[in-house]
VEXKOLSE-602291 format. One line per 3 residues: their letters; for each residue x, z, y of N, C-alpha, C. Coordinates in pm, 1 decimal. Last residue first. Layout:
a> X/Z/Y/X/Z/Y/X/Z/Y  ...
END
This chain:
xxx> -1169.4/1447.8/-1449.9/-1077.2/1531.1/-1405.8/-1029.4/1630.0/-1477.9  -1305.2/1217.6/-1563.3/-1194.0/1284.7/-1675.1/-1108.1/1371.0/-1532.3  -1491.8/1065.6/-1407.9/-1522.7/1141.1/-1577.6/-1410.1/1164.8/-1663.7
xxx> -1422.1/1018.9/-1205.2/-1474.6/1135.7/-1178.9/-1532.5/1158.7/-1332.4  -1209.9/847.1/-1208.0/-1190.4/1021.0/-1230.1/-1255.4/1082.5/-1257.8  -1342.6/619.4/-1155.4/-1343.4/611.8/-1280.1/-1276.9/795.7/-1339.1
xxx> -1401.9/632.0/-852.9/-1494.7/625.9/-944.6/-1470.4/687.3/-1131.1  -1134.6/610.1/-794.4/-1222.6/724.0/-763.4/-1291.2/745.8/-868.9  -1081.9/296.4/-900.1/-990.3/388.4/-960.4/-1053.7/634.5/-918.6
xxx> -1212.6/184.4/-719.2/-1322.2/243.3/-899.3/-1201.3/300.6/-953.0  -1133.2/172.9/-504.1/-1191.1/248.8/-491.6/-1277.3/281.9/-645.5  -855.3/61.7/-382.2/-886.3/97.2/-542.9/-1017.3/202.1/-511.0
xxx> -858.1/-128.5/-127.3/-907.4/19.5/-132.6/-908.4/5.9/-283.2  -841.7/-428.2/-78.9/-707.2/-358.8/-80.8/-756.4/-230.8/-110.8  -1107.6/-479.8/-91.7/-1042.4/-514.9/-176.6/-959.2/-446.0/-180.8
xxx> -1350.1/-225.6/16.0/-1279.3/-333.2/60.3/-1144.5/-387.1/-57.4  -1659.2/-131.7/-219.6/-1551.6/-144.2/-144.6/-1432.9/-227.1/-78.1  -1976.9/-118.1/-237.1/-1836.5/-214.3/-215.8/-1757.6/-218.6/-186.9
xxx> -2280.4/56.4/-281.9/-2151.2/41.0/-258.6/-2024.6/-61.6/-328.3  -2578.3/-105.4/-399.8/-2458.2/-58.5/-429.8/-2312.9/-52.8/-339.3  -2868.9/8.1/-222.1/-2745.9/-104.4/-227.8/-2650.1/-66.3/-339.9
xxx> -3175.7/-11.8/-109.6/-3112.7/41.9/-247.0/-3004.1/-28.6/-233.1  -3447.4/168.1/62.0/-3333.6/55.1/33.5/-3242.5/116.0/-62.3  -3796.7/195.8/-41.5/-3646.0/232.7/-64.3/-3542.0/191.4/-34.5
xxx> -4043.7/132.9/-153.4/-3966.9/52.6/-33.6/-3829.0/173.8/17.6  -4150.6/167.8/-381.1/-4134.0/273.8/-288.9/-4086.3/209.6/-128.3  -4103.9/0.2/-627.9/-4225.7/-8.7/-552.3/-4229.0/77.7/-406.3
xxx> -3823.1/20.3/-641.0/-3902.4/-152.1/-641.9/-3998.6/-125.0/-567.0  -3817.6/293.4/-754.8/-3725.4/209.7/-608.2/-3750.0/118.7/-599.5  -3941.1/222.4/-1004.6/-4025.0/317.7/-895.2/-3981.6/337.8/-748.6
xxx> -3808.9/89.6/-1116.9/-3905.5/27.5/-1102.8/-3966.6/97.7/-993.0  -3566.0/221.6/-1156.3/-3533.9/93.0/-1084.8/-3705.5/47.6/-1005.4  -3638.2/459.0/-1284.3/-3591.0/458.7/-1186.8/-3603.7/342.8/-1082.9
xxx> -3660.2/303.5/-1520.4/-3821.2/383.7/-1465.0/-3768.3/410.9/-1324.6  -3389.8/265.1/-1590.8/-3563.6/124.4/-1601.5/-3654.0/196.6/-1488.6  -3108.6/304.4/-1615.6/-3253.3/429.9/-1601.9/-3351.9/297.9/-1542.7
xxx> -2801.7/289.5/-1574.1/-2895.7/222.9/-1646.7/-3017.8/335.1/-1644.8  -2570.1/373.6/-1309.9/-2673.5/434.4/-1413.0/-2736.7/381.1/-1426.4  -2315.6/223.7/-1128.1/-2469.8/245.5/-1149.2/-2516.5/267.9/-1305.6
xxx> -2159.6/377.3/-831.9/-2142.5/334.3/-997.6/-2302.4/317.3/-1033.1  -2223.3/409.8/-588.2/-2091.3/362.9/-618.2/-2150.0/329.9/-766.1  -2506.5/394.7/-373.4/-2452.9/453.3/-507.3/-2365.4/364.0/-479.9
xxx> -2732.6/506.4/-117.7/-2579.4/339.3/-154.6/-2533.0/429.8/-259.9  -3037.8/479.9/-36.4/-2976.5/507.9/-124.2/-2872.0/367.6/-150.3  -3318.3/506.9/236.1/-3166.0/466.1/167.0/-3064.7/533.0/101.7
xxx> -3493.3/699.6/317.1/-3523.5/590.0/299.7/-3389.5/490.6/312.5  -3619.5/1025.1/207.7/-3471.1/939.5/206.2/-3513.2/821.8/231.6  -3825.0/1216.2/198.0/-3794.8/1116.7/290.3/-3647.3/1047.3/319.7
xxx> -3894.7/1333.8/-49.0/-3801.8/1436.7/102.7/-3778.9/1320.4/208.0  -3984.6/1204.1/-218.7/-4085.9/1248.9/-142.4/-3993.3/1354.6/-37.6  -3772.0/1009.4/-248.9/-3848.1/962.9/-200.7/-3969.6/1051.4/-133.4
xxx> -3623.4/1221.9/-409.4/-3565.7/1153.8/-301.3/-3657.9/1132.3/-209.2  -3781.9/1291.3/-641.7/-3698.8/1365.3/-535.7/-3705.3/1312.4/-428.1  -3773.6/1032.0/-780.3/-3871.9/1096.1/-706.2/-3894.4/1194.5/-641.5
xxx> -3538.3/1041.5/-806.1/-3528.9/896.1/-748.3/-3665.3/956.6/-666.7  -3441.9/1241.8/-983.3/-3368.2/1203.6/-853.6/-3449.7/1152.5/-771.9  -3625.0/1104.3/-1209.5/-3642.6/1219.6/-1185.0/-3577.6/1230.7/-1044.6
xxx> -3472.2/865.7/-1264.0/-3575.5/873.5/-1240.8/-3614.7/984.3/-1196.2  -3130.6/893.5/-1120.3/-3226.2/889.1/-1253.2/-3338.8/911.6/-1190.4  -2929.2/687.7/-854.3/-3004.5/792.9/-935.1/-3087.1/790.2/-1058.9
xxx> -2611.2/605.2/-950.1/-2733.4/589.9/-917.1/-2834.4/676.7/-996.5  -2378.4/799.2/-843.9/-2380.5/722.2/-952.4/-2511.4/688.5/-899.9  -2228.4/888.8/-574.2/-2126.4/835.2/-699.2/-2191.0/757.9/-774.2
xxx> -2470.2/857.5/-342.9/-2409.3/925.2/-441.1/-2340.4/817.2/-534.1  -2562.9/892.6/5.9/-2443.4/829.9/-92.8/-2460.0/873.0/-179.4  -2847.0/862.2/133.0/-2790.8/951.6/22.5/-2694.9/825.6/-3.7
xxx> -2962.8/866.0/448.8/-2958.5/803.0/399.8/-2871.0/918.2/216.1  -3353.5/996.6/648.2/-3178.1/1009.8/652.9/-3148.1/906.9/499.1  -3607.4/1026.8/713.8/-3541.5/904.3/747.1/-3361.1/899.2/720.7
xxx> -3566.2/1360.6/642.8/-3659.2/1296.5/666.2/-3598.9/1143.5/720.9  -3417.3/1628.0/648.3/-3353.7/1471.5/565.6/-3458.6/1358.9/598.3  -3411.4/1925.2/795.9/-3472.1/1825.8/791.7/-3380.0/1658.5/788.9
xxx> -3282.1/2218.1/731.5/-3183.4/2058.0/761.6/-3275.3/1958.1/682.1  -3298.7/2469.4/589.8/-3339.9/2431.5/713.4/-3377.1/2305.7/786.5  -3086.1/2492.0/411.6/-3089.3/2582.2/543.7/-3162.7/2486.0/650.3
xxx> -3287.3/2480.9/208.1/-3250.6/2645.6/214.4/-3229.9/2641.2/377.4  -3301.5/2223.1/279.1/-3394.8/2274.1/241.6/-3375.8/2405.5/263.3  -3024.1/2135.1/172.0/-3045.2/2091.8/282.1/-3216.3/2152.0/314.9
xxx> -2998.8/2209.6/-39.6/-2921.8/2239.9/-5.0/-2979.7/2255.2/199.6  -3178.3/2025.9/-163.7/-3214.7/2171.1/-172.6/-3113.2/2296.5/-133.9  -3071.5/1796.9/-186.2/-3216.3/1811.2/-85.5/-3207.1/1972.9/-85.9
xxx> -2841.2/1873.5/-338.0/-2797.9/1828.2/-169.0/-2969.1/1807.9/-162.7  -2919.2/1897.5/-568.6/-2886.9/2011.6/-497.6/-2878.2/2003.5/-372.0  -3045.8/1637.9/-642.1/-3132.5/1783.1/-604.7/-3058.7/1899.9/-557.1
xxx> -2818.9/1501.8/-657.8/-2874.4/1458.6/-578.6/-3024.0/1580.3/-554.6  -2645.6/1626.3/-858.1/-2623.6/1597.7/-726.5/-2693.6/1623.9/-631.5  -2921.6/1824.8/-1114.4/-2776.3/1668.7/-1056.9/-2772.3/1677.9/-859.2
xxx> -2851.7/2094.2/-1245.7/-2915.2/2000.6/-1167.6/-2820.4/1875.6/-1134.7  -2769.4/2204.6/-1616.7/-2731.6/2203.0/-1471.7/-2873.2/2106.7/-1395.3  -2833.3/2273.3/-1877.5/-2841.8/2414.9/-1775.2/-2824.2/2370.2/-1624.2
xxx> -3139.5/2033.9/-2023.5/-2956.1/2053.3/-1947.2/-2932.8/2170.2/-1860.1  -3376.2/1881.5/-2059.5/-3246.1/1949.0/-2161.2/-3102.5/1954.5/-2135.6  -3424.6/1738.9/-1877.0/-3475.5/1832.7/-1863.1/-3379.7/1936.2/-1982.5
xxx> -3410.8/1454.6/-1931.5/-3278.8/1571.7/-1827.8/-3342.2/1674.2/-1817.6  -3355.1/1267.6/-2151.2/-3457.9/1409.4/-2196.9/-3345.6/1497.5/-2073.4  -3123.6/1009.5/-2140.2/-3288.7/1075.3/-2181.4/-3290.5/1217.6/-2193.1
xxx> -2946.9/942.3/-2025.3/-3029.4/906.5/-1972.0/-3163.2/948.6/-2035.8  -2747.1/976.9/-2306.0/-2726.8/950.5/-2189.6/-2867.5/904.4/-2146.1  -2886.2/1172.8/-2621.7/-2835.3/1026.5/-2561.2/-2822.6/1060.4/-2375.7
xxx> -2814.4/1459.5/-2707.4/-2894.4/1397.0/-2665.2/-2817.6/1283.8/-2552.1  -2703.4/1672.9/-2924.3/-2744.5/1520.9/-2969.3/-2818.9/1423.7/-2835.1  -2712.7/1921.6/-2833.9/-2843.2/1871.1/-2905.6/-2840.6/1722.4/-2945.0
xxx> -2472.7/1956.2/-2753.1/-2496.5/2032.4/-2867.0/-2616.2/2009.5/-2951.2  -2483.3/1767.3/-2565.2/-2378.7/1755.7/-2630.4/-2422.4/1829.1/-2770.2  -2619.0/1929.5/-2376.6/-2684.5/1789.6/-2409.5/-2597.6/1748.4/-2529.8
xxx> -2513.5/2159.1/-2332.5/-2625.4/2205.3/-2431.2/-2711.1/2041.4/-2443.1  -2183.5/2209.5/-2323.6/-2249.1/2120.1/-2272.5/-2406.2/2155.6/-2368.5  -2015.4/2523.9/-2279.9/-2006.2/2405.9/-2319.9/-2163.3/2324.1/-2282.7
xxx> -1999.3/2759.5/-2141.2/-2086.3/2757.0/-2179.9/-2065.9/2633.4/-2324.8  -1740.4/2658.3/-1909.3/-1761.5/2795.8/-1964.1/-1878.7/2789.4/-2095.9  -1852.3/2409.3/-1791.0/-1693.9/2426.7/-1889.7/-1686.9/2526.6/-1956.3
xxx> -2111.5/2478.9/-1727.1/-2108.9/2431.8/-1817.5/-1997.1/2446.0/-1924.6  -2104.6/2815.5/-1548.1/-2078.8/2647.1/-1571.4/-2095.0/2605.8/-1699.0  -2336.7/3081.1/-1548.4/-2169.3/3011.6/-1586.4/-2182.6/2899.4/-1589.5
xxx> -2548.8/3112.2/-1195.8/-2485.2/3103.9/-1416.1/-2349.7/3031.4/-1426.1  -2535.8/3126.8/-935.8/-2464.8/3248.0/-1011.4/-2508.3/3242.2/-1202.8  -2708.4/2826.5/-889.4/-2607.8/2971.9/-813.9/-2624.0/3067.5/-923.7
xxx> -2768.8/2621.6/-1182.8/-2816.1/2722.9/-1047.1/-2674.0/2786.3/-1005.9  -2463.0/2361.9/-1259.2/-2614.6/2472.6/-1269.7/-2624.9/2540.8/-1154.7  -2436.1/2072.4/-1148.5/-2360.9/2189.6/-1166.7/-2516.0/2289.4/-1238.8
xxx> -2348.0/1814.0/-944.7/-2379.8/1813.7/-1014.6/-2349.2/1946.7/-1106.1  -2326.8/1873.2/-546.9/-2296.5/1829.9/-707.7/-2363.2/1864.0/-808.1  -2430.5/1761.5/-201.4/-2470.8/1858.4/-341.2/-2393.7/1747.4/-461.6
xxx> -2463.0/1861.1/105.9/-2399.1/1782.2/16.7/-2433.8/1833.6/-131.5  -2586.8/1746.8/429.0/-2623.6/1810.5/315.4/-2505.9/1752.8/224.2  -2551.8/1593.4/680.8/-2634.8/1686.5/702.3/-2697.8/1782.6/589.8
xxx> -2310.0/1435.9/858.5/-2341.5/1459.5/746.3/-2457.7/1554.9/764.0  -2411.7/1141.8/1091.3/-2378.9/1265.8/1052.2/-2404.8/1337.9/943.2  -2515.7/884.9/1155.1/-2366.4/917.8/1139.9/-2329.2/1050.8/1120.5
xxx> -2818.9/944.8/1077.9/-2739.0/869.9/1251.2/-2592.1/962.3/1283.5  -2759.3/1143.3/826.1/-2826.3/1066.4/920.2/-2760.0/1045.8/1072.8  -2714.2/1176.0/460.8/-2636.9/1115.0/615.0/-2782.6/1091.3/721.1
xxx> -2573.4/1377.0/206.1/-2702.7/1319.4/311.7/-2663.3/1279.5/466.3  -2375.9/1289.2/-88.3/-2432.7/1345.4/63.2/-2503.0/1276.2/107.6  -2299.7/1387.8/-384.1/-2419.1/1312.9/-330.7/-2426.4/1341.5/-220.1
xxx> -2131.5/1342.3/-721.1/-2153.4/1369.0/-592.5/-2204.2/1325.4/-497.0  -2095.2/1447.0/-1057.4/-2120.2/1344.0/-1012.2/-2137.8/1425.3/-799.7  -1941.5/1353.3/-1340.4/-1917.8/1456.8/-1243.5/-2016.5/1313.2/-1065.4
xxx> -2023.0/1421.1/-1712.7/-2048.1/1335.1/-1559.7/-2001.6/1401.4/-1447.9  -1990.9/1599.7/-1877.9/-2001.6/1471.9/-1921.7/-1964.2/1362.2/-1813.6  -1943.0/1870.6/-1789.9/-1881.4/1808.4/-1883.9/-1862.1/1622.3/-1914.3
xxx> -1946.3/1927.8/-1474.7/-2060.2/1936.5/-1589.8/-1878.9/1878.2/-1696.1  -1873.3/2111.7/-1256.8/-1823.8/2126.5/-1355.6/-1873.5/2093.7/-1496.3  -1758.8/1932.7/-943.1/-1884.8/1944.3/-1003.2/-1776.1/1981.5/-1162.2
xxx> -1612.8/1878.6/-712.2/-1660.8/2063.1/-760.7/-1733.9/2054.5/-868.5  -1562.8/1620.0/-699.1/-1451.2/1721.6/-778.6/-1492.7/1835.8/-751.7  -1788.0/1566.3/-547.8/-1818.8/1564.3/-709.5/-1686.7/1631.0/-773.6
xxx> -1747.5/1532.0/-336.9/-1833.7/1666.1/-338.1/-1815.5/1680.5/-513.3  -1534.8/1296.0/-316.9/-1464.6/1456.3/-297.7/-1601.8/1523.7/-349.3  -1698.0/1095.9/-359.2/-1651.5/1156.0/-439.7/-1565.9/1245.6/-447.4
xxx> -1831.9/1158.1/-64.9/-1913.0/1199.7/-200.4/-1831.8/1224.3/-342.7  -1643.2/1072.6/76.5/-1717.7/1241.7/52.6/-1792.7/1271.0/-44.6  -1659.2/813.2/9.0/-1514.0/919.7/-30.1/-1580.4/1045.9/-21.9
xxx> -1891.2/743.8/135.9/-1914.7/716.6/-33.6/-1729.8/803.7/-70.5  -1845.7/778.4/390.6/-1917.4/877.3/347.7/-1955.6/831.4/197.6  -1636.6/576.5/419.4/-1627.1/783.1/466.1/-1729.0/788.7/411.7
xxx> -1746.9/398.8/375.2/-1674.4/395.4/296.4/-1636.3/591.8/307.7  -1967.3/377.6/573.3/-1992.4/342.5/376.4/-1866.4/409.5/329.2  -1777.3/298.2/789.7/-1890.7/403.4/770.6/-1910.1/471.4/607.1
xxx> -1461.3/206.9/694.6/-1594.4/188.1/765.4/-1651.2/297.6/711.7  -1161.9/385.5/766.5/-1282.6/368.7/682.0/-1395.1/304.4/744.3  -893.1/256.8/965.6/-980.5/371.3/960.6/-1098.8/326.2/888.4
xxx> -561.9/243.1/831.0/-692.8/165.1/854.9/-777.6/282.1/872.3  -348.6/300.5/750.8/-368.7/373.8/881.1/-511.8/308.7/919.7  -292.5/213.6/518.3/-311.4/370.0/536.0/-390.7/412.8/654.7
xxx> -222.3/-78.3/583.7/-365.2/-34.6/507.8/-353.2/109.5/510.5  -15.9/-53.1/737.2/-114.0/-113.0/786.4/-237.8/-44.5/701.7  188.2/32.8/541.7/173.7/135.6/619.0/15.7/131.5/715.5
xx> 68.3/-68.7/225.1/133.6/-103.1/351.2/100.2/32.3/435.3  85.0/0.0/-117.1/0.0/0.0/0.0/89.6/0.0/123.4
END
């Protein structure tokens, strides 16, 4: 990397899809690490990982209870001690206060169905994921919602799926 490309300053997308995958090196699930901030008119205003409630042991501590039941990627999230990302940062943003209403969500991965109807009734009206999660019911219910939905892109010279690809083996 050139001294030129260090000193580049991030577009928008790009600061706030790196914060996200900084929020996700707190996250202690096992399988996924995943990270989600809330943006509005250029300001952060929530962040949330992927983790259990305040004050139970982590997963690393516990081990994984999707792992122990056999249960495929993308089905049954209700069979899991943690929340994802993207409910802790509304409910982050909820405790203190920090109306999300027209604001936007970076997160690392795209949301799951369950997320997706989160989202939509706290008034997110844009979602830029970096990596994308296969989930049908998700896609269909961001089809009908009028949602914007992008995937993050990063600029060529940026390794930015070299981020991406940590965040399932820190």
């Amino acid at each position: 990397m050139t001294v030129a490309e260090r000193t580049v300053r991030p577009e928008l997308d790009e600061y706030f899809m790196m914060m996200a995958v900084l929020v996700a090196s707190r996250s202690t699930c096992i399988r996924r690490k995943v990270g989600a901030v809330i943006v509005k008119d250029k300001r952060v205003l929530s962040t949330g990982y992927n983790g259990p409630p305040k004050g139970m042991k982590h997963c690393d501590e516990t081990g994984c209870l999707r792992e122990k039941l056999n249960v495929p990627s993308g089905q049954r999230h209700e069979l899991c001690r943690g929340l994802h990302a993207e409910q802790n940062a509304v409910i982050q943003a909820a405790v203190f206060g920090t109306s999300i209403e027209g604001a936007a969500i970076y997160v690392t991965n795209h949301p799951c169905s369950v997320c997706t109807k989160i989202l939509i009734n706290a008034g997110i009206k844009e979602i830029v994921y970096g990596e994308y999660y296969h989930d049908e019911l998700a896609e269909q219910i961001l089809a009908e919602s009028g949602v914007k939905v992008r995937q993050f892109k990063a600029p060529e010279w940026r390794d930015f799926e070299k981020y991406l690809a940590g965040l399932h083996g820190f």
